[in-house]
C-alpha positions in Angstrom: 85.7 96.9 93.6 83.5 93.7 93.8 80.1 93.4 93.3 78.1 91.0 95.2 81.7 89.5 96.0 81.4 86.0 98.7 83.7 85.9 101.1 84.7 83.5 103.6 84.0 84.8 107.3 86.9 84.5 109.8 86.7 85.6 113.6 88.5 88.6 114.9 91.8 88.3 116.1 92.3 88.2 119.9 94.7 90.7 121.4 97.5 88.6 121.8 97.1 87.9 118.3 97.1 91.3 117.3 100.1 92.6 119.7 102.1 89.8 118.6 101.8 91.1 114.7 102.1 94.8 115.7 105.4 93.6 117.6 106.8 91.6 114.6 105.9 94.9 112.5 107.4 97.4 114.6 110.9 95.3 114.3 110.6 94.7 110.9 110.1 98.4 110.3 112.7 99.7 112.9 115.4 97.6 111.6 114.5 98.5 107.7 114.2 102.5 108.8 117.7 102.0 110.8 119.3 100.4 108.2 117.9 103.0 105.6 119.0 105.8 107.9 122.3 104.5 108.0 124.8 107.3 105.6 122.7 110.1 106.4 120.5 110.0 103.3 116.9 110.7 104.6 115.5 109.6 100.9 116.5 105.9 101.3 113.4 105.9 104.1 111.1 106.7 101.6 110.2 102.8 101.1 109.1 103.2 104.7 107.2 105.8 103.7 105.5 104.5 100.8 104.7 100.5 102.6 102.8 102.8 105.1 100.7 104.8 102.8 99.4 101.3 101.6 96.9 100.5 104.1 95.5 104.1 104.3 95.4 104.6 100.2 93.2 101.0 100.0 91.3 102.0 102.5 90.5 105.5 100.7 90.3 103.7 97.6 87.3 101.7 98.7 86.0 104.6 100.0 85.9 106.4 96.3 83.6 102.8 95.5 80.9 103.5 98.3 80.4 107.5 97.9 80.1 107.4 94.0 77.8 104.7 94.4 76.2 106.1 97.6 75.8 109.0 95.0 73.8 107.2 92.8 71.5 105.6 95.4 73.0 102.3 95.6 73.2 100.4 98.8 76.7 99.1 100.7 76.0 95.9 102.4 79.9 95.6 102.8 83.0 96.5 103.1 86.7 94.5 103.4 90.0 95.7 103.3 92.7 92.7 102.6 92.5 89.2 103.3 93.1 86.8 106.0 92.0 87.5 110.0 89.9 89.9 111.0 92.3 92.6 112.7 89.6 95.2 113.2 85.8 95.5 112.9 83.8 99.3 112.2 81.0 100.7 110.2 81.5 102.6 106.4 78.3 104.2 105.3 76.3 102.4 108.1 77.4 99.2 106.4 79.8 96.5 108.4 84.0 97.4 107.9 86.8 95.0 108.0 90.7 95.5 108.0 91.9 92.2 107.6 95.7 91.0 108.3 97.1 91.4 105.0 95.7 94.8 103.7 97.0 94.8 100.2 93.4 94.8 98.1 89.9 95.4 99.1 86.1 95.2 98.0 82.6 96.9 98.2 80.0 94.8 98.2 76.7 96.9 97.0 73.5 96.5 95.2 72.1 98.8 92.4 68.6 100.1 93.3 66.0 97.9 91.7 68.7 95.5 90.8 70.1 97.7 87.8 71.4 100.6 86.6 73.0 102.7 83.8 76.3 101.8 82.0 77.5 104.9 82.9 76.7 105.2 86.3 78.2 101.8 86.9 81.3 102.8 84.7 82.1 105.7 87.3 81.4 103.8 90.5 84.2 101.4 89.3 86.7 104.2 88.3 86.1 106.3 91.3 88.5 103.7 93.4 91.6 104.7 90.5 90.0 108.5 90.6 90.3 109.3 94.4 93.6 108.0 94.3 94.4 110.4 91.3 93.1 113.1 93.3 95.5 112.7 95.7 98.7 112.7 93.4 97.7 115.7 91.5 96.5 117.6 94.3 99.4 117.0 96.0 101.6 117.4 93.0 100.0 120.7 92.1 100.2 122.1 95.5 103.9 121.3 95.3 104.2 122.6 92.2 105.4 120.4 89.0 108.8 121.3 89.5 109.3 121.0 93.0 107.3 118.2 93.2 109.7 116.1 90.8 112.8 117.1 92.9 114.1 114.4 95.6 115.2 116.3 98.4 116.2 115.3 101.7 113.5 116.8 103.7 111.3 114.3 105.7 107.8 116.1 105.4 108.1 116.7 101.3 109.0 112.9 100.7 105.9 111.7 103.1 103.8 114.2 100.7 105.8 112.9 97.4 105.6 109.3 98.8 102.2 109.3 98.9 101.4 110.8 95.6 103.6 108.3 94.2 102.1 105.4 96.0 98.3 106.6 95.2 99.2 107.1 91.5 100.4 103.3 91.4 97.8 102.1 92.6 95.7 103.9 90.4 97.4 102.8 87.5 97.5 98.9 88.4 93.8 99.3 89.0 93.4 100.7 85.6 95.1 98.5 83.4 92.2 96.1 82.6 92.5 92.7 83.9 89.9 90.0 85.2 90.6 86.9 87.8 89.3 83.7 87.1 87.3 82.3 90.0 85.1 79.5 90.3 81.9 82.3 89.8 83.2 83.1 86.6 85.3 86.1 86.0 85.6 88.9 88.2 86.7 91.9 86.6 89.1 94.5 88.3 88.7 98.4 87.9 89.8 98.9 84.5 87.8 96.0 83.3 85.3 96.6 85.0 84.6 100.4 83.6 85.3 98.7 79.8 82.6 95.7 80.8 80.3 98.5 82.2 80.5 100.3 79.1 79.9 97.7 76.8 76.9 96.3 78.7 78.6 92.9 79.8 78.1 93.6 83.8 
């Protein structure tokens, strides 16, 4: 999550653009699932399984952002999904939505009513990106069962459900682990940092 995070606008995509990149995805993808098919080992497609889970978990991750802090009355003026051209334009919370080419991070941009607002409140609105996402691996490891869920079989549906508790839990983790990127704004922290900056007054 960014706050008040500039961004370069870029326009859409056209729709030659776009089928030519879902083209070059589909083969890429249907020679990696054909080759991981290959032996009769259902488990090797599980990468498959876990690159597609990316896009949706960002997008859900985001989403945990804007509700905590739709929660506490901020306002979204924003939202982004990855980097690069514009591959699709929508609305989240009444507030402009783009999925860009490269979906591998996203922002929020919001404002705090009257400009502030408590550490606490602010602490939670950066760990609800991590915290939906650790929703999703314990609710799906619980329904499982612990035991169960830990067990690679080869049954399609239970690794899509095991692949994607796996893929939401990393991405909480490299969320949480505190780390800040240098830009030429200053620093801009990421989730982890972000909840310690939060707490400590610094943001």
């Amino acid at each position: 999550m960014k706050i008040e995070q500039r961004h370069h606008d870029v326009k859409p995509a056209t729709r030659s653009e776009r089928l030519f990149i879902l083209g070059l995805a589909l083969v890429f993808l249907g020679g990696l699932s054909a080759e991981l098919l290959q032996g009769n080992e259902p488990r090797k497609i599980a990468t498959v399984f876990f690159l597609a889970w990316w896009l949706p978990l960002v997008l859900l991750h985001e989403i945990g952002h804007a509700l905590m802090a739709r929660l506490f009355g901020w306002q979204i003026a924003h939202t982004v999904i990855g980097f690069g051209k514009i591959m699709y334009r929508g609305q989240l919370f009444n507030a402009p939505l783009e999925i860009r080419l490269f979906p591998i991070e996203g922002f929020v941009q919001m404002q705090a009513p009257n400009g502030n607002t408590s550490r606490i409140k602010h602490a939670l609105i950066y760990f609800a990106g991590p915290g939906i996402e650790l929703l999703v691996f314990f609710g799906i490891a619980l329904s499982m069962g612990w035991a169960n869920f830990f067990t690679i079989d080869d049954h399609y549906f239970k690794l899509i459900w095991q692949t994607l508790a796996y893929a939401a839990l990393i991405g909480a983790v490299i969320n949480l682990i505190p780390t800040a990127t240098i830009t030429h704004e200053g620093e801009t922290p990421n989730d982890g940092m972000g909840i310690i900056w939060s707490l400590l007054g610094k943001i």
